[in-house]
Phi, psi and omega in degrees: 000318179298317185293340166301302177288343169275012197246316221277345165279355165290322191282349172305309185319319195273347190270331157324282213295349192271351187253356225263128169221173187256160154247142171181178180217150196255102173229155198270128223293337213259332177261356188080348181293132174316144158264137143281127172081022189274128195273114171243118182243116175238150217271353187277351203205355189085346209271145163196181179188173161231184186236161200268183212299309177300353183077031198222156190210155195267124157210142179291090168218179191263197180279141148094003158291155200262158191208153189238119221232105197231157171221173171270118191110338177235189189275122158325128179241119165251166136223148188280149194281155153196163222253013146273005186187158192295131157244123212250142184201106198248140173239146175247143169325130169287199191301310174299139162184142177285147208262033191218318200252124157268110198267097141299114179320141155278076169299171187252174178286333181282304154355271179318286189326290143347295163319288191319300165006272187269016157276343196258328158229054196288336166303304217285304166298340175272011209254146172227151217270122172325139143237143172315144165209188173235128183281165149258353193260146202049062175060357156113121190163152183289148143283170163079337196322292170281313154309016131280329180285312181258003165301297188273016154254352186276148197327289210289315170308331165314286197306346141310301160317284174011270193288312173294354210255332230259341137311277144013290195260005148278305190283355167284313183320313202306322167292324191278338156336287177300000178222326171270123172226162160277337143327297185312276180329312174283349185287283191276026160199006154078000171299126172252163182046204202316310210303350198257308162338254238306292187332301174283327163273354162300345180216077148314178171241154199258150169292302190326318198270329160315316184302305200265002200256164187278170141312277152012306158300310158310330182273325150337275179320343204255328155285341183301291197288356168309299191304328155310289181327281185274019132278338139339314188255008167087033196269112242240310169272165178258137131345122147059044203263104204283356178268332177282345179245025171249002183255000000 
């Protein structure tokens, strides 16, 4: 028991240093208003997030990482991080902008959504797994071993794996949500109610193919299986084909 509590406390340092993140907000240098949605990157590690309607934003890195701070419209900024204090960060416009029209990006709701998301749950998401590695420092020797080791039996790392895996596959739905709609599916097969239920879940859509298919394809893809459908129920005629008077 003693030799346990003597490992995970030799194991504090490292686990410090894996939680240590900066804070700070993002505003447009020349009016001071927070940015939304601005991609904060950091380049040492990969790690990134955006920041929210206040302009303010959580990412995990250490002290002296160069962290990259880009919007759309304006000049990229790196700066370097540091995790003892709010870093205050103003962007400028680029040169060219109209002096009568103020331009906002058209996000879309899964976007916007999307954004909020991992902004919100940006701790959760950033948290990374101990990896084994080799120091040179103090004559030389692996690292990480055991605190990798004892990182992936413990609860919270479990219960982290999870909760990200189980992210993930909502916001793929979510996407696929925003292109398999059941308006499209009754335009090309006029089913409604239980029958349009029952339909889309006998044929989910794979994300990939959401992600990658034409409007076309999609519609395609959607007739095939309509026609699939109703040989399944013995339906002896097709309808219409509500897909040649939707082109």
């Amino acid at each position: 028991m003693r030799f346990t509590l003597l490992i995970l406390i030799a194991l504090l340092p490292a686990f410090y240093v894996q939680a240590q993140t900066m804070r700070g907000i993002v505003v447009d240098g020349e009016t001071g208003q927070p940015l939304y949605l601005v991609n904060v990157l950091d380049l040492a590690n990969s790690q990134s997030t955006s920041t929210d309607e206040r302009g303010i934003y959580i990412l995990p890195a250490k002290n002296g990482d160069a962290i990259s701070f880009s919007f759309i419209g304006y000049h990229t900024v790196q700066r370097l991080a540091t995790t003892d204090s709010v870093l205050h960060t103003g962007l400028f416009p680029l040169s060219v902008k109209l002096q009568e029209y103020i331009l906002h990006p058209d996000y879309t709701p899964y976007q916007k959504d999307s954004a909020e998301m991992a902004v919100r749950y940006s701790m959760e998401l950033s948290k990374t797994a101990i990896k084994p590695g080799f120091s040179t420092a103090n004559g030389g020797g692996f690292t990480g071993i055991i605190g990798s080791a004892v990182q992936k039996v413990s609860k919270s790392y479990k219960q982290n794996k999870k909760f990200k895996k189980n992210f993930q596959q909502d916001q793929e739905q979510k996407y696929i949500d925003t292109r398999y709609t059941p308006g499209l599916v009754t335009t090309l097969t006029g089913f409604a109610g239980d029958t349009l239920a029952v339909f889309m879940n006998t044929y989910p859509m794979e994300y990939k193919f959401a992600r990658t298919a034409s409007d076309l394809e999609l519609k395609m893809w959607i007739r095939n299986n309509y026609k699939e459908y109703l040989k399944s129920q013995n339906v002896a005629a097709l309808p219409p084909d509500p897909l040649r008077k939707s082109n």
